[in-house]
Residue frames relative to the residue before (quaternion, step in Angstrom):
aa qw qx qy qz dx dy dz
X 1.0000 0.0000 0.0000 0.0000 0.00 0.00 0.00
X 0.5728 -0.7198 0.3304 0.2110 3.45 -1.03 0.65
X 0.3498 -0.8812 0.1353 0.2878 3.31 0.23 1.17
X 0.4550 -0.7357 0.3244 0.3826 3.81 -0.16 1.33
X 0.6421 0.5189 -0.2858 0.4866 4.13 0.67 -0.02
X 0.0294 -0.7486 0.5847 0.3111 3.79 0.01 0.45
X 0.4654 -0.6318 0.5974 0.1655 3.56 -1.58 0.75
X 0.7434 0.2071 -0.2586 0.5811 3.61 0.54 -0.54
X 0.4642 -0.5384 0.6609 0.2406 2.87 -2.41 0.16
X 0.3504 -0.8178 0.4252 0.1658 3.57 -0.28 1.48
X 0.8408 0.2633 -0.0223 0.4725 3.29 1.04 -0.65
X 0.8507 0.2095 -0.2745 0.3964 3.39 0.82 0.50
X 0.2315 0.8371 -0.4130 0.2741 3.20 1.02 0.62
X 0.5490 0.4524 -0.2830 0.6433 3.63 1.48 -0.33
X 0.5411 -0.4692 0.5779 0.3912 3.80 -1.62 0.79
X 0.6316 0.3259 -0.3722 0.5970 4.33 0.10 -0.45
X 0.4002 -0.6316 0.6285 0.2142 3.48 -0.16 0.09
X 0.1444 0.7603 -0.6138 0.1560 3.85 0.65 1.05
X 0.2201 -0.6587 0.5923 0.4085 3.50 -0.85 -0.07
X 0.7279 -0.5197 0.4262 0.1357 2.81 -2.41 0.75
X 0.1429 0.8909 -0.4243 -0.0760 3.70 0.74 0.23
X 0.6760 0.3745 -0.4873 0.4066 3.46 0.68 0.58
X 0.5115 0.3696 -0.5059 0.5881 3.56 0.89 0.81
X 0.7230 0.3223 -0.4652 0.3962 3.40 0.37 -0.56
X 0.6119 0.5259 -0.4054 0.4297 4.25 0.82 -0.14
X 0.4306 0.7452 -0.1956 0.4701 3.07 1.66 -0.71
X 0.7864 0.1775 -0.0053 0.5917 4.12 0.82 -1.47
X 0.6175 0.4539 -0.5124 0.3875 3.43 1.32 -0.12
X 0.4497 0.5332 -0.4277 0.5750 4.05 1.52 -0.63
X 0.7263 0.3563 -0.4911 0.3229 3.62 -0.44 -0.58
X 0.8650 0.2902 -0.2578 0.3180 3.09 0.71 -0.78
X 0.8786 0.1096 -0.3150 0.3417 3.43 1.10 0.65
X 0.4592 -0.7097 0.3249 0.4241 2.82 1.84 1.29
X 0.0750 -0.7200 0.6861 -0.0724 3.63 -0.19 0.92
X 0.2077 -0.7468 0.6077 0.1729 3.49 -1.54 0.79
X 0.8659 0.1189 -0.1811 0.4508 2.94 0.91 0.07
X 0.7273 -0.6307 0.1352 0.2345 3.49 -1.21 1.17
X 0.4184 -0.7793 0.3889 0.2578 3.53 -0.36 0.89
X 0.1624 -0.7940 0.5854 0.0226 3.80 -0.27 0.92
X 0.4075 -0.6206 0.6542 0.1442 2.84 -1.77 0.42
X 0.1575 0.7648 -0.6025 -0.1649 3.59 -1.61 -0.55
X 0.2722 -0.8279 0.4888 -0.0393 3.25 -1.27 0.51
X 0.2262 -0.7056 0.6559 0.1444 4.12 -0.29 0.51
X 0.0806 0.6953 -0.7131 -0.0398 3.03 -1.02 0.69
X 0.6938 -0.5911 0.2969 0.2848 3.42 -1.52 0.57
X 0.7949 0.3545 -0.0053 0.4923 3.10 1.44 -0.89
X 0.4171 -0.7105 0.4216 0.3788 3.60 -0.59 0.40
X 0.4821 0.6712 -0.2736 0.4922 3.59 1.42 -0.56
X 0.7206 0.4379 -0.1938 0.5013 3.84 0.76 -1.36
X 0.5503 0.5732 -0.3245 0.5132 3.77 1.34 -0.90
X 0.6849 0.4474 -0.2675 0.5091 3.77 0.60 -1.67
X 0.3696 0.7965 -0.3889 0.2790 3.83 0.74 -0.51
X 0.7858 0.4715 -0.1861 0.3545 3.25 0.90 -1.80
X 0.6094 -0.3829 0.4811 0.5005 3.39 -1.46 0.95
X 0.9655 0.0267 0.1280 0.2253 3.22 -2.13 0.51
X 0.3142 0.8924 -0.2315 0.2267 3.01 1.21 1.26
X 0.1194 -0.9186 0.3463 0.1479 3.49 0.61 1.03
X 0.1405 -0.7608 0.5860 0.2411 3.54 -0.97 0.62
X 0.5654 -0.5024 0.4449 0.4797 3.78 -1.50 0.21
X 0.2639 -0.6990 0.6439 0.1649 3.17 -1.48 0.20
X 0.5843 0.3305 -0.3035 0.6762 3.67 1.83 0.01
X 0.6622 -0.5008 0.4324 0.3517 2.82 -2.09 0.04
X 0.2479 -0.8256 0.4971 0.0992 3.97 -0.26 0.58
X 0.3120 -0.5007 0.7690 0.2462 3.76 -1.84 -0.52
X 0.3654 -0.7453 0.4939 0.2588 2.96 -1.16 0.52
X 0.4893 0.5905 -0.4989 0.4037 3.44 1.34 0.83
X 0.5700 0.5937 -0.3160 0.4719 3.58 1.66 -0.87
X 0.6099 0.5320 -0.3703 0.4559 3.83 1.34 -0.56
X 0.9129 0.2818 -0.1717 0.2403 3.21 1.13 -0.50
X 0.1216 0.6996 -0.3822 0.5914 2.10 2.16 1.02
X 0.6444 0.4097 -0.3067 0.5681 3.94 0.10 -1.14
X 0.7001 0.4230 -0.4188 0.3944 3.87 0.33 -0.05
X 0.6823 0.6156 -0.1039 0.3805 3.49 1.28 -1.72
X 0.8213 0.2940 0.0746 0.4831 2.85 0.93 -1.60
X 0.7488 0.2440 -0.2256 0.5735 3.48 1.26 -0.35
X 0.6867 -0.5357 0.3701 0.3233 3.82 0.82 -0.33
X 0.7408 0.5857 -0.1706 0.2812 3.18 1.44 -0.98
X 0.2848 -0.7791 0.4985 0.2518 3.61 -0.90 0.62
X 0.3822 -0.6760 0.6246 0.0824 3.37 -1.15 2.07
X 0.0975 0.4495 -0.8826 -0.0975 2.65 -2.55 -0.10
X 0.0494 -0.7206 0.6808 -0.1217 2.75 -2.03 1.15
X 0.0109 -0.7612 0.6184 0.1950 3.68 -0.76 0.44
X 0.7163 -0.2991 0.2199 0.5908 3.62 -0.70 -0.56
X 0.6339 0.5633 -0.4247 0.3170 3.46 0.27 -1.46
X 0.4329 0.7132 -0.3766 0.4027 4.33 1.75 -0.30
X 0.7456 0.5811 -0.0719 0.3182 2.90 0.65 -1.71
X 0.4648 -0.6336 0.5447 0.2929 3.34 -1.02 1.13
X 0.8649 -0.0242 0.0349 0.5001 3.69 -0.08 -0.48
X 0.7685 -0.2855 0.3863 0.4228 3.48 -2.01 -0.52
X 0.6120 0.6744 -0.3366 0.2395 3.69 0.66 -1.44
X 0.7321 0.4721 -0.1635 0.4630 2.94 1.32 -2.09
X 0.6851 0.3791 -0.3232 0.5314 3.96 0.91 -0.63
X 0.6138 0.4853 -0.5096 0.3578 3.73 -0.01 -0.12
X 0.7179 0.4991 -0.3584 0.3274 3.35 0.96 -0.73
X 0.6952 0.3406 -0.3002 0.5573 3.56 1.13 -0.30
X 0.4626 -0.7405 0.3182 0.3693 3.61 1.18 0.17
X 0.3922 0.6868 -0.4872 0.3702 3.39 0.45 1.43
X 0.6972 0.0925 -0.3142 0.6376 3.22 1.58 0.42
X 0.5378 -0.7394 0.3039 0.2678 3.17 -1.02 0.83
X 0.4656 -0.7314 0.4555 0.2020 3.86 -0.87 0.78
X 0.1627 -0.8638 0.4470 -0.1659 3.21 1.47 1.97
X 0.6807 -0.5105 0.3516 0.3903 3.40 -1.16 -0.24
X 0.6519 0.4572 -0.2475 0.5519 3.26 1.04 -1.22
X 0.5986 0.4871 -0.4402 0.4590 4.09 0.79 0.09
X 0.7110 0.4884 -0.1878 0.4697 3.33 1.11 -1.26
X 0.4217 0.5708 -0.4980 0.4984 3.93 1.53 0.12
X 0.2178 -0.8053 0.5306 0.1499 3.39 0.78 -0.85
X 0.1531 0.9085 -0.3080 0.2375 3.49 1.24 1.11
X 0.6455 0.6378 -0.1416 0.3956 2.84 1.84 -0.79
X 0.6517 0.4958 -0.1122 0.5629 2.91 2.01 -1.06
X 0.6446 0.4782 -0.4292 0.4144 3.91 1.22 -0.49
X 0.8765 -0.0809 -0.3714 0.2953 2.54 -1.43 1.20
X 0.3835 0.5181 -0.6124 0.4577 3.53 0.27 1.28
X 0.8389 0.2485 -0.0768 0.4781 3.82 0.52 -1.43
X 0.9012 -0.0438 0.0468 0.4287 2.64 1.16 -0.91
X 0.6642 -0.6198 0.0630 0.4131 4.32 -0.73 1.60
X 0.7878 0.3529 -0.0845 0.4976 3.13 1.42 -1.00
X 0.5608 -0.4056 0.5746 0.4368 3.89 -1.49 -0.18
X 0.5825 0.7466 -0.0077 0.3214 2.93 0.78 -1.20
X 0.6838 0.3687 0.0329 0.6289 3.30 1.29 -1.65
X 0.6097 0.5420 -0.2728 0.5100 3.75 1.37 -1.22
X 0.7450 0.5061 -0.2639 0.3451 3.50 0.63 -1.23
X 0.3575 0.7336 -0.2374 0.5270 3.37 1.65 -0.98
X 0.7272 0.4903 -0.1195 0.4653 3.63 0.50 -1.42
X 0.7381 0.3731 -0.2676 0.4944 3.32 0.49 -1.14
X 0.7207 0.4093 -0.3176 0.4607 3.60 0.65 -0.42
X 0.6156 0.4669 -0.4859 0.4085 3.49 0.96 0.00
X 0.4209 0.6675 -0.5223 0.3234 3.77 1.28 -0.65
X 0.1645 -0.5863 0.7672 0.2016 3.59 -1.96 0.14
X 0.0013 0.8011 -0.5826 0.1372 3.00 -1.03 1.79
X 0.5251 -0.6370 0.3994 0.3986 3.70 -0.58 0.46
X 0.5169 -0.6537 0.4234 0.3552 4.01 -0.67 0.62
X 0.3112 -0.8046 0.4267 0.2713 3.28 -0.59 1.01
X 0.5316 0.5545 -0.4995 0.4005 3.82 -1.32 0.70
X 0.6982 0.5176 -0.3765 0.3206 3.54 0.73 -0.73
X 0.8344 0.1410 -0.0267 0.5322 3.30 1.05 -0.55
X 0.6175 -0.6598 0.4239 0.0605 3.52 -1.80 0.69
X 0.7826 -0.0495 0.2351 0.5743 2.88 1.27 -1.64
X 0.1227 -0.7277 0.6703 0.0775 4.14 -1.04 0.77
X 0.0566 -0.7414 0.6685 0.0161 3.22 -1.99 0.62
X 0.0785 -0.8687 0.4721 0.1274 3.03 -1.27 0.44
X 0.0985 -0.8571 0.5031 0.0508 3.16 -0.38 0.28
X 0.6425 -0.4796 0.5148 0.3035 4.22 -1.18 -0.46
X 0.3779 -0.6912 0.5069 0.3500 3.32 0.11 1.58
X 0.5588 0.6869 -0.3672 0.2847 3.63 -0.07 -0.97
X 0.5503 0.6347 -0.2402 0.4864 3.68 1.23 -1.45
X 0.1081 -0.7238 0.6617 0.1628 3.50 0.70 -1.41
X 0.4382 0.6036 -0.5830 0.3222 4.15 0.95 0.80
X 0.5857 0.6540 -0.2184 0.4261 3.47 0.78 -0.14
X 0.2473 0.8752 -0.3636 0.2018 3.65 1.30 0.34
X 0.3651 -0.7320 -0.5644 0.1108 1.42 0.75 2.19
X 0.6941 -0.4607 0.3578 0.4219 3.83 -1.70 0.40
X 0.6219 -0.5680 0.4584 0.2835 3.19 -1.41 0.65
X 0.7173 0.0007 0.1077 0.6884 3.45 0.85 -0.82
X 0.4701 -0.6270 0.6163 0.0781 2.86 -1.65 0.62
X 0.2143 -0.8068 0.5505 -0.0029 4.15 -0.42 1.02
X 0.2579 0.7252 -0.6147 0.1723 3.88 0.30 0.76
X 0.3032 -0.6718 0.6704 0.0852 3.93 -1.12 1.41
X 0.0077 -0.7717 0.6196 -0.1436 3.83 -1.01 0.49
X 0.5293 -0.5356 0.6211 0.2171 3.27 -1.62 0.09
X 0.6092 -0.6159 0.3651 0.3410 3.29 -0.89 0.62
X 0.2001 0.8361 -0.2142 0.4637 2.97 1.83 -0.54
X 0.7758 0.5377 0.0821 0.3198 2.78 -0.57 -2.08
X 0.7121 0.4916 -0.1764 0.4692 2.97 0.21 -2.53
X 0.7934 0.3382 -0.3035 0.4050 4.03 -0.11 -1.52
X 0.7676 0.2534 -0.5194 0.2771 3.67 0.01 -0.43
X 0.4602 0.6184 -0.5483 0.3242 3.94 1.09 0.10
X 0.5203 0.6961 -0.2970 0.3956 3.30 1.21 -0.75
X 0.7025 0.4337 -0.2027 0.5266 3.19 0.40 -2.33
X 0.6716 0.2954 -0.4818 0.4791 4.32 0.34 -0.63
X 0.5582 0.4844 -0.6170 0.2702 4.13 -0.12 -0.12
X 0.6746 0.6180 -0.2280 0.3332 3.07 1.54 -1.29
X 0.6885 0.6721 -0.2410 0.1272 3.37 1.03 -0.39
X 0.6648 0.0023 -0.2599 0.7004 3.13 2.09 0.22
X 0.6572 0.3515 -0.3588 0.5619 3.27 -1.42 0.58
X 0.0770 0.7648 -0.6383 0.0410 4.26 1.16 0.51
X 0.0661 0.7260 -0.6840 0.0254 3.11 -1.77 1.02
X 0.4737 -0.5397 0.6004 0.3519 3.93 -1.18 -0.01
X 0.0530 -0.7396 0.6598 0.1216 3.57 -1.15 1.01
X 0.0970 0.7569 -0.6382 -0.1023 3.41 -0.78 1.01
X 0.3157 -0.7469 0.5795 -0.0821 3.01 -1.39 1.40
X 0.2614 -0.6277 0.7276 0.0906 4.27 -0.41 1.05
X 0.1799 -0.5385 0.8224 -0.0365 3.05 -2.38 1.00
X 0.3174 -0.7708 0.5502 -0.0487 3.23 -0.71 1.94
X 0.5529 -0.4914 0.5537 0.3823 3.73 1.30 -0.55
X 0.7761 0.0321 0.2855 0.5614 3.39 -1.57 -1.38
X 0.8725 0.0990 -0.2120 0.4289 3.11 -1.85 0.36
X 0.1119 0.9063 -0.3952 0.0993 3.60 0.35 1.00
X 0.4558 0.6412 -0.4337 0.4393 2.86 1.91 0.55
X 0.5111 0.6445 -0.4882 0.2917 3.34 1.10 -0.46
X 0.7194 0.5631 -0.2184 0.3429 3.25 1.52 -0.77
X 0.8108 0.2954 -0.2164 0.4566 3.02 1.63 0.21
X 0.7434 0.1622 -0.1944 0.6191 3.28 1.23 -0.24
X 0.5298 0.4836 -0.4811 0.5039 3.40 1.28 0.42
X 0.5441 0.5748 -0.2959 0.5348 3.90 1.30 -0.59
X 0.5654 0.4972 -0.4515 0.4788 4.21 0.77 -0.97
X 0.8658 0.4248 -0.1811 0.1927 2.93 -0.26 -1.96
X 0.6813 0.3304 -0.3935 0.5214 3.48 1.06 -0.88
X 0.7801 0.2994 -0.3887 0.3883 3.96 0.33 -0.48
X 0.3959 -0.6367 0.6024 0.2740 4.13 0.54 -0.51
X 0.4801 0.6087 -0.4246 0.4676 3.44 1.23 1.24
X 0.4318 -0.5916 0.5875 0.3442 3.38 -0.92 0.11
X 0.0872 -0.8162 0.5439 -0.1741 3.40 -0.69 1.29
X 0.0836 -0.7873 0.5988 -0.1208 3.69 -0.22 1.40
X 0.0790 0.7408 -0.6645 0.0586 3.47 -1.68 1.47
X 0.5967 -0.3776 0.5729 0.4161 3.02 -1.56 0.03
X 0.1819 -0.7515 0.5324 0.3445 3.57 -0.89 0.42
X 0.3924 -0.6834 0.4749 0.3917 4.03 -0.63 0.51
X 0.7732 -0.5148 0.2620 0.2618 2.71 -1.90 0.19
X 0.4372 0.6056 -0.3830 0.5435 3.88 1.90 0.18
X 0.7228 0.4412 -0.3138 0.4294 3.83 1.09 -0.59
X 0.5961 0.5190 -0.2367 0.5651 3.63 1.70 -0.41
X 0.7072 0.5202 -0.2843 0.3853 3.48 0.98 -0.51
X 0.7638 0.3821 0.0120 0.5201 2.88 1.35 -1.81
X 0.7139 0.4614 -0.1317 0.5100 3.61 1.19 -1.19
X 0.3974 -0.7237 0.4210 0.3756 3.96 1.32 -0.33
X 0.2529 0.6696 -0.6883 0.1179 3.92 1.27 0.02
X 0.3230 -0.6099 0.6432 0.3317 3.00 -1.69 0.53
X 0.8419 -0.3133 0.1768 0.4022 3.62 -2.07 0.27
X 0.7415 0.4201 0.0220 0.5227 3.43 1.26 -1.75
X 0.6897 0.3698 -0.5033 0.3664 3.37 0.75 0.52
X 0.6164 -0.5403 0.5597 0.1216 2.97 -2.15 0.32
X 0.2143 0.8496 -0.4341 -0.2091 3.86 -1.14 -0.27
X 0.3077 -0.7673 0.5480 0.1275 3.47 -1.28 1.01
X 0.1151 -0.7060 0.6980 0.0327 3.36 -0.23 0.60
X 0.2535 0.7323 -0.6095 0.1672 4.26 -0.81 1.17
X 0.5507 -0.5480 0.4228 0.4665 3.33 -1.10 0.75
X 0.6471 -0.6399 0.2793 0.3062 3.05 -1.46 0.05
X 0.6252 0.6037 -0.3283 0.3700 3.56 0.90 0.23
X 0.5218 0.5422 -0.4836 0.4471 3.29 1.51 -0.14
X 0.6411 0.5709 -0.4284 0.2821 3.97 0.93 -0.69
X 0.7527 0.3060 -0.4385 0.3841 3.83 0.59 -0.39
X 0.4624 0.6403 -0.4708 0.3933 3.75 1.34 0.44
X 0.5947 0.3507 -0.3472 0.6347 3.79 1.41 -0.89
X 0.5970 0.4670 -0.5791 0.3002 3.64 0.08 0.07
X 0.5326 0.6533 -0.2458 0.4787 3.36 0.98 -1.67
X 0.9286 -0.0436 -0.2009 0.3089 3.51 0.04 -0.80
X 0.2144 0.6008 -0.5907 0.4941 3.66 1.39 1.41
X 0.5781 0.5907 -0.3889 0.4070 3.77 0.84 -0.07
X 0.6292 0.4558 -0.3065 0.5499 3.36 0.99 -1.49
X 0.7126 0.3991 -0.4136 0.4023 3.91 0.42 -0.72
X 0.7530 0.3539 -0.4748 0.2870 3.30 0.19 -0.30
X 0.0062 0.7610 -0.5235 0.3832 3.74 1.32 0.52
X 0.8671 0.2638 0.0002 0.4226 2.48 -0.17 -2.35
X 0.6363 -0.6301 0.4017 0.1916 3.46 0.74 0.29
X 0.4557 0.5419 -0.3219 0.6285 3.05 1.83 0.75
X 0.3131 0.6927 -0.5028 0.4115 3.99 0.35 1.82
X 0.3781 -0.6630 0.6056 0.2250 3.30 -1.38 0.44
X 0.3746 -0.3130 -0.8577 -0.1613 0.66 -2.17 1.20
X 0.5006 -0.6163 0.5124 0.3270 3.07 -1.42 -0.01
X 0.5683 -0.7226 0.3636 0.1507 3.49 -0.98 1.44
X 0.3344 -0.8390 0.3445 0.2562 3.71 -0.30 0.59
X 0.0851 -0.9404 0.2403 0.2249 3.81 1.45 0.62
X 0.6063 -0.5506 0.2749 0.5036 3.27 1.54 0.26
X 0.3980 -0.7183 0.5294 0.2131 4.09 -0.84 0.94
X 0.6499 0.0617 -0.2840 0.7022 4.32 0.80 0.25
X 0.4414 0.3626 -0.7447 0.3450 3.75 -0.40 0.68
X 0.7257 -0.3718 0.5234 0.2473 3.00 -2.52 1.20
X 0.2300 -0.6457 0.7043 0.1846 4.45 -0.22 1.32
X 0.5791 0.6272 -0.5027 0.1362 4.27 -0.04 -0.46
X 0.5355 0.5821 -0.2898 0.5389 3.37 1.67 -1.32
X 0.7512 0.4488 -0.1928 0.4439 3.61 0.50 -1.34
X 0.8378 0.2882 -0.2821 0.3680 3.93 0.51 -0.11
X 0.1772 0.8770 -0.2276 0.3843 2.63 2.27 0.56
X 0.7625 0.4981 -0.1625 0.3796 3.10 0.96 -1.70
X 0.7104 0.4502 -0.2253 0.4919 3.51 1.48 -1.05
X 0.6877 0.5704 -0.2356 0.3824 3.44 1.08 -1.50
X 0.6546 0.6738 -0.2147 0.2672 3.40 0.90 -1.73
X 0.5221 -0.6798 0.3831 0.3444 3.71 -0.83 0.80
X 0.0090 0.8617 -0.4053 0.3051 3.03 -0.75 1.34
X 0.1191 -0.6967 0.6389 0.3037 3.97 0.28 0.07
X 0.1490 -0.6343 0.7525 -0.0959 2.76 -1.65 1.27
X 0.4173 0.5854 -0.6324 0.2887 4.09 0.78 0.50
C-alpha cells in the first residue's frame, strides 16, 4: 500500500532546486500504474539552446506535433522541432511558432472538413489556447524520467479516466479548488498544452481525433498537460487518500450489494494522522 506520509523531498534536494523525476516517476507509476510514459516539453528561444540537449533527435520527415509527442510518450525519445517540422500552421500556432495571422485566424483550412461554415471554423480558431507567437524558435520533448528538461515547461501524463480523477482528487486535497476545463473539438491540444503554457495551469482534454490518428492516443486515454510543480503536490496528496483507502485501481464493490460495509472503510471513525 502506498505510504500515507511522503518520505522524500520531490523537489528540492538539488542546490537549483530541480525536481527529482525518477522518484517522482517512480511514486507517480506506483500509484497509478501508468501505461504510458510521462513526458515533458519545453520552447526554447533559440534553435541553438533547443539543439543543446543531451541526445537530441531531430525529424528528418514532415511531422504533427502530436506524432512528436508521441516519439517522446510512446517511444522514449528526446525531440526537437522548429516550425520548418511541422506539417502545417494548426500544429505551430498552438505552441507559438507560427503566427496566429489573419488568414490562420479565418480558419479556412478547417471549413468544411470540421466544421459547416467559414464562419463556424473561424469561431474555432479563436476559441483555441495557443502560446503568443514571437517568443520562441523551437520545443522539445523528452521523458520526465531523463531529467533533459531542467526543467520542462509542462508536464504531459495520458491516463484512464480512472487514473485521470484520483490525480485530480490528490491536487484537490489541500489548497481545494474548482477545475474548469473548455473542449475546443479538433485541435485538442490547444486544450492541453496550448492551455499549460499560456496559463501555468493544469489543463485536461479529450484528445481529438488528429491526436489518436497521428499521436497513437489510445481509445481510453485522457490528457493533462501541468506545469511541473502541481505533480509532486497530486502525488503527495493521492498518498493521504489511499490511507483512506481511496487508490487505484479502483475496486468494483458490486451495484445491489449493501454500499454501508463498503463506505465504511473511508468514511468510518478512525484516526487518520
Amino acid at each position: 500500500m502506498p505510504e500515507p506520509v511522503a518520505q522524500k523531498n520531490l523537489t528540492n534536494s538539488s542546490p537549483n532546486g530541480q525536481f527529482e523525476w525518477p522518484t517522482i516517476i517512480d511514486e507517480l507509476n506506483h500509484l497509478l500504474r501508468l501505461r504510458t510514459t510521462p513526458i515533458g516539453m519545453k520552447l526554447f528561444a533559440t534553435v541553438e539552446e533547443m539543439e543543446a540537449i543531451p541526445k537530441i533527435r531531430r525529424p528528418k520527415s514532415i511531422h504533427t506535433t502530436d506524432q512528436i509527442v508521441a516519439q517522446a510518450a510512446r517511444l522514449g525519445w528526446t525531440v526537437g522541432i522548429t516550425a520548418k517540422d511541422l506539417v502545417g500552421a494548426q500544429c505551430g500556432a498552438v505552441i507559438g511558432l507560427h503566427p496566429q495571422n489573419e488568414e490562420w485566424l479565418s480558419g479556412k483550412a478547417m471549413a468544411g472538413v470540421w466544421f459547416s461554415t467559414l464562419e463556424d471554423s473561424a469561431a474555432h480558431q479563436r476559441a483555441m489556447d495557443t502560446v503568443p507567437y514571437g517568443r520562441y524558435a523551437a520545443m522539445a520533448v523528452a521523458p520526465l524520467a531523463s531529467g533533459r528538461l531542467t526543467p520542462p515547461d509542462i508536464c504531459l501524463i495520458y491516463a484512464t479516466p480512472g487514473q485521470m480523477i484520483l490525480f485530480i482528487n490528490g491536487l484537490q486535497w489541500t489548497g481545494y479548488r474548482k477545475f474548469n476545463w473548455g473542449v475546443v473539438g479538433e485541435s485538442a491540444c490547444a486544450d492541453s498544452w496550448g492551455r499549460a503554457l499560456r496559463t501555468r495551469e493544469p489543463s485536461l482534454s479529450i484528445p481529438c481525433y488528429a491526436e489518436r490518428r497521428y499521436g497513437g492516443v489510445l481509445d481510453d486515454e485522457l490528457l493533462l498537460a501541468t506545469p511541473p510543480e502541481f505533480v509532486p503536490k497530486a502525488i503527495e496528496g493521492m498518498k493521504r487518500l489511499a490511507a483512506n483507502g481511496l487508490r487505484y485501481p479502483i475496486p468494483q464493490y458490486g451495484i445491489q450489494s449493501d454500499a454501508r460495509a463498503g463506505l465504511s472503510v473511508s468514511y468510518g471513525s478512525r484516526d487518520k494522522s
